[in-house]
C-alpha positions in Angstrom: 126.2 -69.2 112.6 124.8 -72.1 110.8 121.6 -70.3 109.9 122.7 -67.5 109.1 125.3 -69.2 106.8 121.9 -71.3 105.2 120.3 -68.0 105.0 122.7 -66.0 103.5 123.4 -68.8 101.2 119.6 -68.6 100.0 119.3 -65.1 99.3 122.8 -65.1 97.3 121.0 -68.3 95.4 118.0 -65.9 94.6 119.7 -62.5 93.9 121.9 -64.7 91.1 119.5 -67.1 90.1 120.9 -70.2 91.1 118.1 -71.7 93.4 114.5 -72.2 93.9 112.9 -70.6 96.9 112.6 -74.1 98.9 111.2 -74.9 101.2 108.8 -72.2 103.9 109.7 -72.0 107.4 108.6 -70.5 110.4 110.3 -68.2 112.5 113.1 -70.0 115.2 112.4 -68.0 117.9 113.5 -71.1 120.5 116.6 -70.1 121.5 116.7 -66.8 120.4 117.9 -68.3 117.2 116.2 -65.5 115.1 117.6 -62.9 117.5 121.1 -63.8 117.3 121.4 -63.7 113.9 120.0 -60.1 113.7 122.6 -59.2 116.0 124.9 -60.8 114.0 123.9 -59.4 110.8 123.9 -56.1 112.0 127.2 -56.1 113.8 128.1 -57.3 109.9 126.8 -54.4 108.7 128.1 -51.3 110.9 131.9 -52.6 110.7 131.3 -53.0 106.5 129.4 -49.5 106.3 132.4 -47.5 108.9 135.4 -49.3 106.7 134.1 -48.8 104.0 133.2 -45.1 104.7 136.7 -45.0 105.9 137.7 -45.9 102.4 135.8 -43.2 100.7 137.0 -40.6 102.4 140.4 -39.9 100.8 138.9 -40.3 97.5 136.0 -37.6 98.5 139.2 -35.2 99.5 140.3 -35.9 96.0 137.0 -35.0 94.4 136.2 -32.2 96.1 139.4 -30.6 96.5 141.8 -29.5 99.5 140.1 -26.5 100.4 137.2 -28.5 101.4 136.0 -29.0 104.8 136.6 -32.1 107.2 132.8 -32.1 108.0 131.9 -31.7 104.1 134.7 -34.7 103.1 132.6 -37.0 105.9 129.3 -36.0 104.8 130.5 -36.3 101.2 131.4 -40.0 102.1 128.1 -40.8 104.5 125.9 -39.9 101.1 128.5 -42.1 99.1 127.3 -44.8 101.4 124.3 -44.2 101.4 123.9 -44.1 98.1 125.2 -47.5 97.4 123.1 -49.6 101.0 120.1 -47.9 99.5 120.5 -48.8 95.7 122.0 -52.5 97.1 118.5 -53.2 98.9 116.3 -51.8 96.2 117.8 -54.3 93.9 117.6 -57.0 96.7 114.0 -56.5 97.2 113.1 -56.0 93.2 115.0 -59.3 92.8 113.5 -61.1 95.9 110.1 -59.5 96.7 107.9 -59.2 93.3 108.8 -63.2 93.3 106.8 -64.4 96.0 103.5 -66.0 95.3 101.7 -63.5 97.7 102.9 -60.5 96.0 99.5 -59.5 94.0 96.7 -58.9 94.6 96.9 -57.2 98.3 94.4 -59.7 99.2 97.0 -62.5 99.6 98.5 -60.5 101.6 96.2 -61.7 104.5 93.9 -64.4 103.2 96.1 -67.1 105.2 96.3 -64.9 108.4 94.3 -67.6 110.1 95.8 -70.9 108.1 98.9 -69.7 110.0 100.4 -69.5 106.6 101.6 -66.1 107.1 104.4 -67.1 109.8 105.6 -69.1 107.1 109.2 -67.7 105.1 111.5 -68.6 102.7 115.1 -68.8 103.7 116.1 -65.9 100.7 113.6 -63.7 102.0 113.9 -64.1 105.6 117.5 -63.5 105.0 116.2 -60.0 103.4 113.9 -59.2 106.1 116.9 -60.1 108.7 119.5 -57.6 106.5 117.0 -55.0 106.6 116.3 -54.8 110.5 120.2 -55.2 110.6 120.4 -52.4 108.2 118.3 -49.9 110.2 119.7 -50.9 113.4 123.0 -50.1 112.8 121.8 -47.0 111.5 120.7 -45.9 114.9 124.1 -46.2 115.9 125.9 -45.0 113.0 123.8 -41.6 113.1 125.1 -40.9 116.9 128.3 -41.3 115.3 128.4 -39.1 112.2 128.1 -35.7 111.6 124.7 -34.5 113.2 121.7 -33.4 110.9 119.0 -31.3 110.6 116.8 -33.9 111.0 118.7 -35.8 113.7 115.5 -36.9 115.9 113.3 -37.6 112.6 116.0 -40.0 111.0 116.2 -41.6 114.8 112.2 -41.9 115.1 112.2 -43.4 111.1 114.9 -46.1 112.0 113.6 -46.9 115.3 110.0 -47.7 113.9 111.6 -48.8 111.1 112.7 -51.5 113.7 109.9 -51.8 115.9 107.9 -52.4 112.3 110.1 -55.2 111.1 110.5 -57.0 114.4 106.9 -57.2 115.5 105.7 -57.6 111.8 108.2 -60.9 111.7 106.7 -62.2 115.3 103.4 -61.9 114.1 103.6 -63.3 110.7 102.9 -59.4 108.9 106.2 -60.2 107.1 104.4 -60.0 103.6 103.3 -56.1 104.1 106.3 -55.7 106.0 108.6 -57.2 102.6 106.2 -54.7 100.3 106.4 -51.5 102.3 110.6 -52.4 102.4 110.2 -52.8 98.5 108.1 -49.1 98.1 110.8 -46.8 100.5 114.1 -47.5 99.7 114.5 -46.3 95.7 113.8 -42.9 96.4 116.9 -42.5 98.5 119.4 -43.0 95.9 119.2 -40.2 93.3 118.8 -38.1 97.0 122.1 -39.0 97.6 123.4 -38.9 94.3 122.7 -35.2 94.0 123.6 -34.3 97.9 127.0 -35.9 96.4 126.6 -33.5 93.1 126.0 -31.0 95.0 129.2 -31.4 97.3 131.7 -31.1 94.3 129.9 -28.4 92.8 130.3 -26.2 95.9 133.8 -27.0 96.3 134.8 -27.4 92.4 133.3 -24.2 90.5 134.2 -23.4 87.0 133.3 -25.8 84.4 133.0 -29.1 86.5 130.9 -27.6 89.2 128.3 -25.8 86.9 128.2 -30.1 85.1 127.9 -31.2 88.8 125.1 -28.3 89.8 123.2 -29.5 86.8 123.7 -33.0 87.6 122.1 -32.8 91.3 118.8 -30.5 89.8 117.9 -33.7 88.0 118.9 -36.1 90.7 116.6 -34.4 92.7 113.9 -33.6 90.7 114.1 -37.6 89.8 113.9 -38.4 93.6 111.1 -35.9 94.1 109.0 -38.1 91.6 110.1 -41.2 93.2 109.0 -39.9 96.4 105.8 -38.5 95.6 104.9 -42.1 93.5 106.6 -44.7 95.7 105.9 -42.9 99.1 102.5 -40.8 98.7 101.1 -42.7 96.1 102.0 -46.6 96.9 102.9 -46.8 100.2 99.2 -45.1 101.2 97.8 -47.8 99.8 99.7 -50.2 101.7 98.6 -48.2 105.4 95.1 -48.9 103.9 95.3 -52.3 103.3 96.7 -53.3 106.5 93.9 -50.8 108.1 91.5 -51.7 106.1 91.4 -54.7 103.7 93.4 -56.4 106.3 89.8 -56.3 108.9 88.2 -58.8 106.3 90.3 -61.6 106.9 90.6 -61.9 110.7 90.0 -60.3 113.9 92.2 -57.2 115.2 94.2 -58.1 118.5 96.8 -55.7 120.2 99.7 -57.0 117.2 97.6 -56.0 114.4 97.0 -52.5 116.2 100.4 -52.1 117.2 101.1 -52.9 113.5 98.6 -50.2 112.2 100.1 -47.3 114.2 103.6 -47.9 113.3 102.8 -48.2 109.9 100.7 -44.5 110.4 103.7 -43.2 112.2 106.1 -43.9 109.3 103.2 -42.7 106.8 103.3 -39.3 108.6 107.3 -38.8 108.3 106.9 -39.2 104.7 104.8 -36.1 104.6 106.5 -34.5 106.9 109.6 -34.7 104.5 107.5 -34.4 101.4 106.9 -31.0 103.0 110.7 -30.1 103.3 110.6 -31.0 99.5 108.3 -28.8 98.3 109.8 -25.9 100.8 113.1 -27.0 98.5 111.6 -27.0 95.1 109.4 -23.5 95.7 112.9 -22.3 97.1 114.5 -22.9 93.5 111.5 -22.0 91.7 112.0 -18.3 93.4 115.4 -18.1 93.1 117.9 -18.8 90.5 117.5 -22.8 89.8 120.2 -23.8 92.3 118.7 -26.8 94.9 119.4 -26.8 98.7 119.2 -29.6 100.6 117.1 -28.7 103.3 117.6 -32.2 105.2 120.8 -33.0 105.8 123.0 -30.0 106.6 122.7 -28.4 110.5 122.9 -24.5 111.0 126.7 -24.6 112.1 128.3 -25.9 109.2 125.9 -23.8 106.9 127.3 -20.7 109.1 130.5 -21.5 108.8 130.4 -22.5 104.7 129.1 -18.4 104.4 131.9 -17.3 106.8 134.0 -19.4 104.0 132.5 -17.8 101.0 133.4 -14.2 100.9 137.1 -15.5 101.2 136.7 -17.3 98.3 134.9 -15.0 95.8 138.5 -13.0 97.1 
């Protein structure tokens, strides 16, 4: 409790610009210090995200009307969510990440591999490695729990070597790359669901505020197509090579550095994998008439049963 009150404490000092970074410290890993804290910050985490998702829910019945489905008010409410962890922890990391002395040039991300510099943190951004890990963890959870995907199994596989990534990237001192790759991934995510959220009231609303909210998801999407394609083809690449690459210049490869690698190739290839589904999306409105589909979120039963829905309405 008492470090996670210190580093909580820190990282509330940096967001608001209160206090310096102090001083660097290595990981506690006696006593499992490190560990408990995790658990504790993502126990944190689950209970805030599931009350406050319990919150949203009457006002997503509100806004997209009583006809709408339980399954569409929940998913309206898990985007709502998501929305708002995603755009939290972009800020966090544009506040706290850039900062750091390391930051540029990608060389400094390594050069003091063998100083034993690397294992050294500040309390603010150990506290925002720590909420990340939390972050994804409870995710694993919380997906078992909500409505069930399209991409079920991929969003398990990205959170669980999401994890793996963090955790052995903190053991073994990667936690610069680690805080840069965190920085690069998460922006993308909220204009996705800003217009999956668009995109719910439009379906429900018609008329006048539906055709506003149609409208209003085609630009949040094409807005998180170019932060994907930038942030997560263009940057994040980079990232995969310095760490394969550049990284081999500064010290000798042992079984973390590899294990390091191939997580960070393994989350490289699901960002293709749904920068494909993107593309299947965008030629999909370029053939038809303008209207985007989110190919990543919905499964075939609810999609079956919103057409079994349709003919009754346009009755």
């Amino acid at each position: 409790m008492a470090e996670t009150s210190r580093i909580l404490c820190a990282f509330g000092g940096k967001l608001f610009g209160v206090e310096s970074e102090g001083k660097l410290r290595a990981p506690l890993f006696d006593g499992h210090t490190d560990l408990l804290v995790f658990a504790l910050l993502s126990l944190g985490l689950f209970f805030a995200n599931w009350s406050l998702r319990l919150a949203v829910e009457p006002v997503a019945r509100m806004l997209l009307g009583k006809t709408s489905t339980k399954a569409k008010v929940q998913k309206f409410a898990q985007s709502a969510l998501e929305m708002v962890f995603y755009g939290a922890f972009t800020v966090f990391g544009i506040l706290v990440v850039p900062g750091q002395e390391w930051f540029w040039p990608s060389e400094r991300w390594w050069s003091d591999y063998n100083s034993g510099k690397m294992m050294l943190i500040s309390d603010a951004l150990k506290a925002y490695y720590l909420l990340y890990a939390a972050r994804y963890s409870q995710g694993i959870v919380s997906v078992l729990i909500e409505h069930k995907r399209k991409d079920f199994w991929e969003m398990q596989v990205h959170h669980v070597v999401t994890v793996a990534l963090i955790t052995v990237s903190y053991i073994y001192g990667w936690n610069r790359v680690g805080s840069v790759v965190m920085v690069l991934l998460d922006p993308a995510d909220v204009p996705l669901h800003a217009a999956k959220m668009c995109k719910y009231i439009a379906d429900a609303r018609g008329g006048r505020v539906g055709k506003a909210c149609q409208t209003a998801a085609d630009v949040f999407f094409v807005i998180f197509m170019l932060l994907f394609a930038v942030m997560r083809l263009g940057l994040y690449p980079y990232v995969v090579w310095s760490a394969h690459i550049e990284a081999a210049a500064y010290f000798h490869f042992g079984r973390d550095a590899y294990v390091c690698v191939v997580l960070l190739y393994l989350l490289l290839g699901l960002q293709v994998y749904w920068f494909a589904l993107i593309l299947k999306v965008a030629i999909r409105v370029v053939r038809s008439d303008g209207v985007v589909e989110d190919v990543r979120s919905d499964d075939e039963e609810e999609e079956e049963e919103v057409e079994k829905l349709e003919p009754k309405k346009n009755k």
